[in-house]
N, C-alpha and C positions, 0 to 999 in steps of 0.2 A: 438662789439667784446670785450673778455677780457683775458688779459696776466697777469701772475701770477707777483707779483712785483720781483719776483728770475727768471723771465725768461720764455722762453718755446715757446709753440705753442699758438698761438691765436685760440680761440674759440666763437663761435657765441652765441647770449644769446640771439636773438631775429630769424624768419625763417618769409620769407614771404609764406601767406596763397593765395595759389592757388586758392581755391576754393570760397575766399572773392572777389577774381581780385584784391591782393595787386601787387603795382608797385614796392614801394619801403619805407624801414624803416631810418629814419632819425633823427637827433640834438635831440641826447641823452642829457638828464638833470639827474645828478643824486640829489635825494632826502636829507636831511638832516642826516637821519639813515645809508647813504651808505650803502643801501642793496638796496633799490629800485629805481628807476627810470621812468620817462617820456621819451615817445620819437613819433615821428611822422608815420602818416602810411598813404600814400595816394595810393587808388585806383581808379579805373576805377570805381567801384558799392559808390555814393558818402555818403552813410549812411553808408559807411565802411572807410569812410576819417576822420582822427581826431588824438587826445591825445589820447594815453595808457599809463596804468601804466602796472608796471613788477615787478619781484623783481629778485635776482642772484641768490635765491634757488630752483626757480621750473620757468615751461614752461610755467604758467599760467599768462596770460593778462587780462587787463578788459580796455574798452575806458572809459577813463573819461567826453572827449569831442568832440562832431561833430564840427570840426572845420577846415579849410582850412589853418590853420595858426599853425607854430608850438610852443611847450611851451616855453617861457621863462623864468628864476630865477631871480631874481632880487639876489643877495647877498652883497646888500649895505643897 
């Protein structure tokens, strides 16, 4: 989700894909540029389980990794 730092309605910035059998999107990481992000996507179809990336300006994803495990940042 994301709310405007002035307030407002929260809005969704990820949608789960039916037609993949997503269950559910999960432990958003945001990226360095603060525009894009990681976050988790596990289904039922398990070549559709893993890391995506996104960004806040369009709808488009790509998985970066088949993975059961979701991303984590290190920021130390």
């Amino acid at each position: 989700m994301r709310v405007s730092q002035a307030g407002g309605e929260a809005v969704s910035l990820t949608a789960l894909d039916r037609t993949r059998q997503e269950l559910g999107h999960a432990f958003p990481q945001f990226l360095p540029d603060g525009r894009h992000f990681l976050y988790f996507v596990s289904s039922t179809i398990a070549e559709n389980t893993g890391v995506y990336i996104a960004t806040l300006d369009r709808s488009e994803r790509r998985m970066l990794v088949h993975t059961m495990a979701q991303a984590v940042m290190n920021n130390g």
